[in-house]
Residue, then its C-alpha position, 0 to 999 in steps of 0.5 A: x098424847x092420847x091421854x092429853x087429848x081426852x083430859x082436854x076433851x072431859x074439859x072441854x065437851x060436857x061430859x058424864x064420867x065413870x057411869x056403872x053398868x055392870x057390877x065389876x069395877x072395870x065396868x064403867x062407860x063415859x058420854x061426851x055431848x050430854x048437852x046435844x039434843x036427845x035424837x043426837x047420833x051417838x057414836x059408841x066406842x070400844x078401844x082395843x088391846x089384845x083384851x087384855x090392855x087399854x082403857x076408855x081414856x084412849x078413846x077420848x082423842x076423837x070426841x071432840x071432833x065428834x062434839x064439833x060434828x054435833x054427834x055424841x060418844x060413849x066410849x067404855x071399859x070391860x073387864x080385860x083378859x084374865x080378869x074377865x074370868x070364869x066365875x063372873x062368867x058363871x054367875x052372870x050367864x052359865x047355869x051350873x049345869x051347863x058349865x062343861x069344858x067345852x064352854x070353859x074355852x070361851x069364858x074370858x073371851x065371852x065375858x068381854x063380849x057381854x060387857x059390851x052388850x050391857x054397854x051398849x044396852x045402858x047408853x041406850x038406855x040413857x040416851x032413848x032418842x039417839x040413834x047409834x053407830x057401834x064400832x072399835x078398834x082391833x080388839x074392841x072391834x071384835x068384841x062390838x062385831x060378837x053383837x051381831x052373831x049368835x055365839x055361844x055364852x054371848x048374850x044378844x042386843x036385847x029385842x027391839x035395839x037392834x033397830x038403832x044401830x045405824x050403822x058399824x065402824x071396826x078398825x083393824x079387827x080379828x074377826x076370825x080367831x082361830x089364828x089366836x089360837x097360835x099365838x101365845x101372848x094372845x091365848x094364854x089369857x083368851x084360852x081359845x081352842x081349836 
């Protein structure tokens, strides 16, 4: 039924698909409401599935009402677990010399949470007048709460587009994650350490 109601909405809201913002293929983002005026607000969304599942399809059952509101959406894909993996993360964020077993931990789980803010750094990018609400469920909402931290090998919002995030919207997320750690489904692929 998901898939069904996002196949009806690219139908049906003016759409752009499949915009790269980042160099891996899974690195894609969609906007709904592309005819909305330019100061539109602009929902950006993450799905979730214990990062390692899901897909921006699932998304697309609430941009129609979105539309309906007069309020744009861009939902998005980022590398899943354990495709978000080490080397990407070195090549993208680590220097060399800063790669150490201590920061190997985070790596998939950092990877993740950069493509979220490239994400969301490209939809402000192409949408300069919109004002933004950032949320996700689950593991999405996890992820889009890291833009607001200061972690470890995660990168921050760029200066300045802070101020246009107006607001947060996270579903059923596991901020504190060190019971994953427990969890061997979960961390197998994440690699989190206590």
């Amino acid at each position: 039924m998901i898939l069904k109601e996002t196949s009806k909405a690219q139908k049906q809201v003016p759409c752009e698909l499949d915009i790269s913002y980042g160099p891996q293929e899974t690195e894609k983002l969609d906007i709904y409401g592309i005819n909305l005026p330019s100061n539109t607000l602009t929902i950006f969304w993450v799905h979730g599935g214990y990062w390692r599942a899901g897909e921006k399809s699932w998304a697309g059952c609430f941009v129609k009402s979105a539309y309906n509101w007069g309020i744009k959406s861009v939902v998005i894909d980022y590398p899943l677990a354990p495709n978000g993996n080490i080397l990407y993360q070195i090549t993208s964020n680590f220097q060399s010399s800063q790669l150490t077993n201590q920061n190997l931990q985070v790596a998939n789980l950092a990877t993740m949470c950069n493509s979220v803010c490239q994400a969301l750094e490209k939809s402000m990018a192409m949408l300069p007048g919109s004002k933004f609400v950032v949320g996700g469920h689950s593991a999405g909402a996890q992820l889009v709460s890291s833009l607001f931290h200061r972690i470890p090998s995660v990168q921050a919002l760029a200066e300045g587009l802070t101020d246009r995030v107006v607001g947060a919207f996270l579903m059923s997320g596991p901020y504190d994650m060190r019971p994953a750690i427990h969890i061997p489904f979960i961390n197998d692929v994440l690699q989190l350490k206590p």
